[in-house]
C-alpha positions in Angstrom: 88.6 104.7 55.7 92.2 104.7 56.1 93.9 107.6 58.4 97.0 108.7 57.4 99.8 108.9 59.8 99.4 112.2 61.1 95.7 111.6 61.8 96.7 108.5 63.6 99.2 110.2 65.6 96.4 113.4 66.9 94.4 110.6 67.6 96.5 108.9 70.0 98.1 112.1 71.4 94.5 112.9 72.0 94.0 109.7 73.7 96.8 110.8 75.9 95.8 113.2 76.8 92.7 112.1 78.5 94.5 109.2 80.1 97.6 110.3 81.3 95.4 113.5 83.5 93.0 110.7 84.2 95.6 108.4 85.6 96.6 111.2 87.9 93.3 111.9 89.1 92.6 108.3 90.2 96.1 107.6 91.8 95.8 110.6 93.7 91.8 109.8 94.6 92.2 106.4 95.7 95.7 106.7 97.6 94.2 106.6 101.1 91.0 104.9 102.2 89.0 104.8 105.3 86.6 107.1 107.5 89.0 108.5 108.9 90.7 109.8 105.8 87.0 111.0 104.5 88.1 115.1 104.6 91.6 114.6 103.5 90.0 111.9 100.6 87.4 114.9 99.8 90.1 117.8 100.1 92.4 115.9 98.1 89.6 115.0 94.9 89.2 118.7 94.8 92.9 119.4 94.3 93.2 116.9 92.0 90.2 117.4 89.6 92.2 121.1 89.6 95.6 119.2 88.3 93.8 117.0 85.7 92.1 120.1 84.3 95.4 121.8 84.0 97.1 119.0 82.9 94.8 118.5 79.9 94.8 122.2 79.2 99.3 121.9 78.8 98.6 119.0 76.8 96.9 120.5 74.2 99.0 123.3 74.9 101.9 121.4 74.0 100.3 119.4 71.0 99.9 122.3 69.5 102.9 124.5 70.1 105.7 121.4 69.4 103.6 119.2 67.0 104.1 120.5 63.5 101.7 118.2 61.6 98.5 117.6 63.5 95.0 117.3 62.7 93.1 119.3 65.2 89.9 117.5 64.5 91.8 114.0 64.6 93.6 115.1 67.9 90.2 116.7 69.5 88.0 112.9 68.2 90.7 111.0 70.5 90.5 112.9 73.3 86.4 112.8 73.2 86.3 109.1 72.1 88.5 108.5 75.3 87.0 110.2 77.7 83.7 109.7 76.7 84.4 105.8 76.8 85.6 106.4 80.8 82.4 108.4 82.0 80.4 105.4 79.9 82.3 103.0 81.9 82.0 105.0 84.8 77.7 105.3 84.6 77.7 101.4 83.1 79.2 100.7 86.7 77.2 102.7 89.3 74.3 100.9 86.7 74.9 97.7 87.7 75.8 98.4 91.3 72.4 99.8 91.9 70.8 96.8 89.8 72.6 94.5 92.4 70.9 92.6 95.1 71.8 94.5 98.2 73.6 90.7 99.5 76.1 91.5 96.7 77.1 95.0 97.0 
């Protein structure tokens, strides 16, 4: 099945727009580390879960207000495809860290 050009594009907009708020959301998380930093780390994942949410809400936003051929269902299969493939990743890791001899964690 071949897509055509606007499908491919609304599935890579889509794509972006699961990375890019993604992207945010982990640069901002993993800035500062330590004990120390443990309420300003927590604080700080709050706020920006908030910005990613909004973030993915303008991007659609915009997709859909300055994109005038898109495929809704193309753009909406990207986005899910993408960010399903980062929670997999995500639950595939804390997997194999709990399968880990405790020597190697």
């Amino acid at each position: 099945m071949a897509l055509s050009w606007v499908e491919a594009q609304s599935v890579i907009i889509g794509a972006l727009i699961a990375i890019i708020p993604g992207a945010y959301f982990g640069f901002v998380y993993f800035r500062e580390t330590g004990s120390r930093a443990m309420q300003r780390t927590i604080r700080r994942a709050f706020v920006a879960e908030a910005v990613k949410l909004v973030m993915m809400g303008a991007g659609f936003a915009l997709a859909f207000r300055f994109m005038g051929s898109l495929n809704p269902l193309a753009l909406f299969i990207g986005f899910v495809l993408t960010h399903g493939c980062g929670i997999f990743a995500i639950a595939k890791m804390q997997f194999a860290y709990k399968q880990a001899p405790e020597h190697q964690r």
